[in-house]
C-alpha positions in Angstrom: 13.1 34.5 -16.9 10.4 35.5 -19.3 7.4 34.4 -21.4 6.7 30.8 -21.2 10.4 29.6 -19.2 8.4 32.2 -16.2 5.3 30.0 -16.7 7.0 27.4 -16.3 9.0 28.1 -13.3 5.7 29.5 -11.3 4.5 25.7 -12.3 7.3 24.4 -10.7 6.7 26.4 -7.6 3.0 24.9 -7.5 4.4 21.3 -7.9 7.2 22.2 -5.0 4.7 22.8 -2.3 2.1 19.8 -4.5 5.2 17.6 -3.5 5.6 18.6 0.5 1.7 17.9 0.7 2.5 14.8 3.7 3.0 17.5 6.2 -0.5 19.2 5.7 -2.6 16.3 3.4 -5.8 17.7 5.5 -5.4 20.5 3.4 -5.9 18.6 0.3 -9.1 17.1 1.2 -11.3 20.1 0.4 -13.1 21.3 -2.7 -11.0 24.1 -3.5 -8.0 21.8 -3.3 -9.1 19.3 -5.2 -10.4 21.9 -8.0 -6.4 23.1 -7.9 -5.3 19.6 -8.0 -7.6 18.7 -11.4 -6.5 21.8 -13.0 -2.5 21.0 -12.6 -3.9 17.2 -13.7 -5.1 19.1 -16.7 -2.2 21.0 -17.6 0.5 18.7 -18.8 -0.1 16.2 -21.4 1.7 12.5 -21.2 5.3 12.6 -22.7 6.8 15.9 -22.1 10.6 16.2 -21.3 9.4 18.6 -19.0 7.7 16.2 -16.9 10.8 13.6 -17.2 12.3 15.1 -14.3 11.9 17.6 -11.3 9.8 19.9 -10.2 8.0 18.5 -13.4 7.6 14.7 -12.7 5.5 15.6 -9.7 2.7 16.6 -11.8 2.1 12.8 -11.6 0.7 13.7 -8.0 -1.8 15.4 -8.5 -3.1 12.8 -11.2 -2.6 10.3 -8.7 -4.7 12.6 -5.9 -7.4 13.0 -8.1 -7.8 9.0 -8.5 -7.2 9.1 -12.2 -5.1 6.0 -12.3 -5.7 4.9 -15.7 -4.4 8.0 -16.7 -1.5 7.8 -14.5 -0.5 4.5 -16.4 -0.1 6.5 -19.7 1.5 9.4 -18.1 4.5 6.9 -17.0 4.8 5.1 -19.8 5.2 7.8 -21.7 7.8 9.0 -19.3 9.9 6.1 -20.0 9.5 6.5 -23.7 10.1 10.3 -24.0 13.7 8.7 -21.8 14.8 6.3 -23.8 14.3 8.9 -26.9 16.1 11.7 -25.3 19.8 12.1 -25.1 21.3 12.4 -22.0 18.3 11.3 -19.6 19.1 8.2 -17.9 19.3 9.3 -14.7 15.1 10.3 -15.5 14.9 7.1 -16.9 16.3 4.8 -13.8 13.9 7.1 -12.1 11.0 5.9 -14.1 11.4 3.0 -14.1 11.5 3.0 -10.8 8.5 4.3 -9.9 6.3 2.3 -12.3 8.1 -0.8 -10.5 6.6 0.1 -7.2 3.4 0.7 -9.2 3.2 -2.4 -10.9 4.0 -4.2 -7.4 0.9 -3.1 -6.0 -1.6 -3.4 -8.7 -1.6 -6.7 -10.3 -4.4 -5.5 -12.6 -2.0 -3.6 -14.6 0.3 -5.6 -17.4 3.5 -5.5 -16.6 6.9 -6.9 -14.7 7.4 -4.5 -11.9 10.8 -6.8 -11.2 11.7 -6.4 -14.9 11.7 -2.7 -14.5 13.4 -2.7 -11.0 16.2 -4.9 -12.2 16.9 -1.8 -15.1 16.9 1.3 -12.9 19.3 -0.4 -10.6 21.4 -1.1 -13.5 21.1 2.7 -14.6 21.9 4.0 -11.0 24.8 1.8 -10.5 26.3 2.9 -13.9 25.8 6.5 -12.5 26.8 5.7 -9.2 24.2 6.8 -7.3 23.6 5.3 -4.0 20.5 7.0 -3.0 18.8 5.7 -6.8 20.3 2.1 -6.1 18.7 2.0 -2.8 15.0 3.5 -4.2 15.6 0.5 -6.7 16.6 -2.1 -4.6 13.0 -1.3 -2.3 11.2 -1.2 -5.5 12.7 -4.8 -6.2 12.1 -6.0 -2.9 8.8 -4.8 -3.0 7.8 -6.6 -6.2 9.6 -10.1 -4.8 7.2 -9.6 -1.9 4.1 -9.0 -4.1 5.1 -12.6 -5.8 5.3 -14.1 -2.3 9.3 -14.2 -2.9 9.7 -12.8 1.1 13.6 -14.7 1.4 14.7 -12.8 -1.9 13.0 -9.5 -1.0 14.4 -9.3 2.9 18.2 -9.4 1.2 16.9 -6.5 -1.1 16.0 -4.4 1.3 19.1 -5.3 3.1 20.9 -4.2 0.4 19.3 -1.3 0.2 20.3 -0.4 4.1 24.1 -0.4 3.1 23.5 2.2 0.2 21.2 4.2 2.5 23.8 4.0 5.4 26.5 5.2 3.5 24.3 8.3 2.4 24.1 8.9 6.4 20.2 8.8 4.9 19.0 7.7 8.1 15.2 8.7 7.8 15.1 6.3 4.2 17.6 3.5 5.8 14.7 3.3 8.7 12.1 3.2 6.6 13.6 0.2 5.0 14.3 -1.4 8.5 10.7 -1.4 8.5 10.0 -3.1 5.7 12.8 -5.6 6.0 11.2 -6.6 9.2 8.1 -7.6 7.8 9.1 -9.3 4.9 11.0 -11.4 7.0 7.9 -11.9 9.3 6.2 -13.0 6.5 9.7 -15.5 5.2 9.3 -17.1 8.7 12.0 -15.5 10.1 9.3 -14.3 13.1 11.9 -13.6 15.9 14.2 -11.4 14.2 11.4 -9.9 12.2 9.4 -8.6 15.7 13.2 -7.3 16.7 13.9 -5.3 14.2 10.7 -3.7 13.9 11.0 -3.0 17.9 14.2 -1.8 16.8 12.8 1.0 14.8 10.2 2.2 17.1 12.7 2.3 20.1 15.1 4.2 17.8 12.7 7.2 16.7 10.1 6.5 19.7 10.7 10.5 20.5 10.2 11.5 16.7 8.1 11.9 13.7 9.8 9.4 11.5 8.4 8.4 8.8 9.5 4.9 9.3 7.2 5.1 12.1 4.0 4.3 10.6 4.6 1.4 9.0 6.7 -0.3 11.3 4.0 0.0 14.3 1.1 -1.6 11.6 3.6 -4.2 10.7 4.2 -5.0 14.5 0.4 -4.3 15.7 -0.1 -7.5 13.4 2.2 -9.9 13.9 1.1 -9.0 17.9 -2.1 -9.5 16.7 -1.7 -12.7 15.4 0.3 -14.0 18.4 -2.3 -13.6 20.8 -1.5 -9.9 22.2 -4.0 -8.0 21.1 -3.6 -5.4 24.1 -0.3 -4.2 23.1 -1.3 -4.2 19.3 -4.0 -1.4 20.4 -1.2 0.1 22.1 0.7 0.9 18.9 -2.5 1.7 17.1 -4.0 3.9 19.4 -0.2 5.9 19.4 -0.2 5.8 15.2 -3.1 7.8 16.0 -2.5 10.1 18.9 1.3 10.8 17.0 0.8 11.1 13.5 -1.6 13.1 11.7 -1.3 10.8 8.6 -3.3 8.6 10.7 -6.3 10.9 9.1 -5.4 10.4 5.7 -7.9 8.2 4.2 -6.1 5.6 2.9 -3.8 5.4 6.1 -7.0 5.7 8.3 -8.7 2.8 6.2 -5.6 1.0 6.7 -5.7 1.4 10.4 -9.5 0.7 10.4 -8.8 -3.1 9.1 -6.4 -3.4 11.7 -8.2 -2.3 14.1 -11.2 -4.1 13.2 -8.8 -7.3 12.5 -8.1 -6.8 16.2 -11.6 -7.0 17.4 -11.7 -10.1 15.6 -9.3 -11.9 17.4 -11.3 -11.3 20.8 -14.1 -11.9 19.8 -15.8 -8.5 19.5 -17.8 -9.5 16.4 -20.3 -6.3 16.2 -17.3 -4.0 17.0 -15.3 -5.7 14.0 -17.9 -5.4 11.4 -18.6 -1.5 12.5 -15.0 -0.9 11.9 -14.8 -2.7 8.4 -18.1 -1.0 7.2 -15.9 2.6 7.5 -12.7 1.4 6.3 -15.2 0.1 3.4 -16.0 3.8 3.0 -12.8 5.0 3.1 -11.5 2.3 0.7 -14.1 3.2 -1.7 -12.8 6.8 -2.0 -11.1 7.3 -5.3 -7.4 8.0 -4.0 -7.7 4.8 -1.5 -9.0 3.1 -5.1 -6.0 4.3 -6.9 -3.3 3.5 -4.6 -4.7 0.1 -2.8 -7.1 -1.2 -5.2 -7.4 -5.0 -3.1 -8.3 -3.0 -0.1 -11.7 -3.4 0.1 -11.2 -7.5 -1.0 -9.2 -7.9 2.1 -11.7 -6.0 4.4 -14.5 -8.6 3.4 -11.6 -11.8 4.4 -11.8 -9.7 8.0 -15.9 -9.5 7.7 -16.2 -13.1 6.7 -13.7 -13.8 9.9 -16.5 -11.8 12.4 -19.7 -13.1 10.3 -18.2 -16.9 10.6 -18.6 -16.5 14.5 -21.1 -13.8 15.0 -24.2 -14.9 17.3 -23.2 -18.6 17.2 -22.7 -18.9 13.5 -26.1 -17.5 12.5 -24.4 -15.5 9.9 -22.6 -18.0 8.8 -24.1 -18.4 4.9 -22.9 -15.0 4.8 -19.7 -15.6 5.5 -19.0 -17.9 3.1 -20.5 -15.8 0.1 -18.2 -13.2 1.6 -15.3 -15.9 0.4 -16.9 -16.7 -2.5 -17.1 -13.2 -3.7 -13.1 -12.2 -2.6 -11.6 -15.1 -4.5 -13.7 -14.3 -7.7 -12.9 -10.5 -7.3 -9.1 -10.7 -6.3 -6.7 -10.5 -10.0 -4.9 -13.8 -10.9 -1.6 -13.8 -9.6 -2.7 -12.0 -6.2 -0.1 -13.6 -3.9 -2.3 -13.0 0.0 0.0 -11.8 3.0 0.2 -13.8 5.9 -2.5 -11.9 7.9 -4.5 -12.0 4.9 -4.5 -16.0 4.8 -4.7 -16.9 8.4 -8.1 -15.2 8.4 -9.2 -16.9 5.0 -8.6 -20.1 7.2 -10.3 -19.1 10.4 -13.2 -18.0 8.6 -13.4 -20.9 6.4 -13.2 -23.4 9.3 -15.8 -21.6 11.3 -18.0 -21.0 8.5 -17.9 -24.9 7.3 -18.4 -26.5 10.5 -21.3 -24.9 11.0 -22.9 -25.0 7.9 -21.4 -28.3 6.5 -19.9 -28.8 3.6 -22.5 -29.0 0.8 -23.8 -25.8 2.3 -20.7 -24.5 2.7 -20.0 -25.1 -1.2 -23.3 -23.6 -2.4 -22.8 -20.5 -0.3 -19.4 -19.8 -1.6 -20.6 -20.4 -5.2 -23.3 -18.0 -4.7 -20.3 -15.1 -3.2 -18.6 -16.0 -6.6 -21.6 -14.3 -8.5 -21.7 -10.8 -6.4 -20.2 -7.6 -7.1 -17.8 -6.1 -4.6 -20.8 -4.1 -3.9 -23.1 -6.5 -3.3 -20.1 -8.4 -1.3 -19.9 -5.7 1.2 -23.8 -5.3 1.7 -23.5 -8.7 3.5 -21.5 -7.0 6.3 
């Protein structure tokens, strides 16, 4: 290799270890990191074949790290386009496609079908036959049935998805979806065999760092949560802490934070709840939590308006009900709210009303309706 093809390889070597950055993502939270991360944002521009496959579609990483998510919109649509105008890159393409359906799945302020795309990659990778692909595509499908409150559909996705992941003998990506097919079918109703099968994967890679583990103690920690066994919830958060060093991350430690704080909630531990929610607020506001979970914050105030409701025998509760106000004139239409999320809409609304009444109720809320998320969070 010479000249620019050397260039290029040495950037690929940079994007390698950019991609393995779960196992060390302290090490990106520094100045000098994120200086290295702006200038490999900086070095590609949207559209290059290049960047259509790897090591040169993780590029989009370190856009994404840097919280540039507007840009990161660009860079995969022109991604796709640069695919379908290029001989001999549908493989790329499915790949896409995939990825901006899991994006598009979890930010309803961007334009776009996130099933739509979903439904082509799988096409692609079951033209090429490629089981691992199919899988990724089926999730990505899943997850945008999900977003759309479609939880029956999405469970027999991800179900799918198991098969093609099984017959890989990919068991680390075959757990993971375990996980995920437990709590959509927590949240279809199927409540028994959704707590099972999440159980299932925890007893299954209790002694390991599986990646499935994560998710599938959150997903459990709040269907114990809303069951009325909060000390075992704890339990799994306190281990997602102790085991896993991605409990630091600040996105996964804001998520943790609203579960924890959701917790403290339930028992009545008012003060302790709104202390929790004011640092996942910080954490949420970061710009890489912004980028990959913009609602965050919105469903931290739901969880505030929940401890304000009840705090010192409703004294807060005007409060509370601008904290509503201000979530359901800040959430995107088409916002579809998780179980969780509505049963403490509910409990907060109810507290909230009967102590206030319902004219003052009403006013309140409409107040909420003119506040900045800002101003919102100020309440708590």
């Amino acid at each position: 290799m010479t000249g620019e093809v050397l260039w290029e390889a040495r950037r690929g070597i940079h994007l390698a270890h950019l991609a393995c950055m779960d196992t060390e993502l302290d090490a990106w939270q520094n100045s000098r990191a994120q200086q290295k991360l702006r200038t490999i944002a900086g070095t590609y521009e949207p559209g290059l074949p290049q960047n259509c496959r790897l090591p040169g579609l993780l590029w989009f990483f370190a856009v994404m790290l840097t919280g540039d998510m507007d840009r990161l919109r660009v860079i995969i649509d022109a991604s796709i386009r640069t695919c379908r105008e290029t001989p001999g890159l549908d493989w790329e393409l499915a790949s896409g496609l995939q990825m901006r359906a899991n994006f598009l799945a979890n930010r309803t302020d961007w334009a776009g079908d996130a099933a739509r795309d979903a439904d082509e990659s799988l096409d692609i990778y079951r033209r090429l036959g490629d089981d691992w692909g199919t899988a990724e595509a089926l999730s990505a499908r899943a997850e945008a049935q999900e977003r759309k409150g479609d939880h029956a559909r999405a469970a027999a996705d991800y179900e799918a998805a198991i098969g093609h992941a099984e017959r890989l003998g990919a068991r680390a990506q075959a757990a993971v979806l375990r996980a995920r097919l437990g709590s959509a079918l927590l949240e279809a109703g199927e409540d028994e065999r959704g707590e099972r099968l999440l159980r299932e994967v925890i007893a299954q890679h209790e002694d390991s760092h599986s990646e499935a583990m994560p998710a599938a103690r959150l997903f459990l920690a709040g269907r114990l949560g809303m069951t009325g066994r909060v000390p075992e919830a704890r339990e799994h958060l306190r281990r997602l802490r102790q085991d896993f060093r991605i409990a630091y991350f600040i996105v996964f430690d804001a998520y943790i934070l609203g579960a924890e704080a959701w917790l403290d909630a339930m028992e009545g531990r008012y003060e302790e709840c709104l202390g929790r929610i004011r640092k996942g607020l910080e954490r949420a506001a970061d710009p890489l939590s912004e980028a990959i979970t913009p609602h965050m914050r919105s469903g931290y105030l739901l969880i505030g308006a929940r401890a304000l409701s009840a705090l010192d025998g409703g004294r807060r509760a005007r409060d509370a009900a601008r904290c509503l106000g201000a979530v359901d004139a800040l959430l995107p239409p088409g916002h579809v709210a998780q179980r969780q999320e509505r049963e403490a809409r509910v409990q907060a609304e109810r507290r909230a009303r009967a102590v206030l009444g319902d004219t003052a109720f009403e006013a309140a809320y409409a107040e909420g309706g003119g506040l900045s998320l800002e101003e919102a969070a100020a309440l708590l």
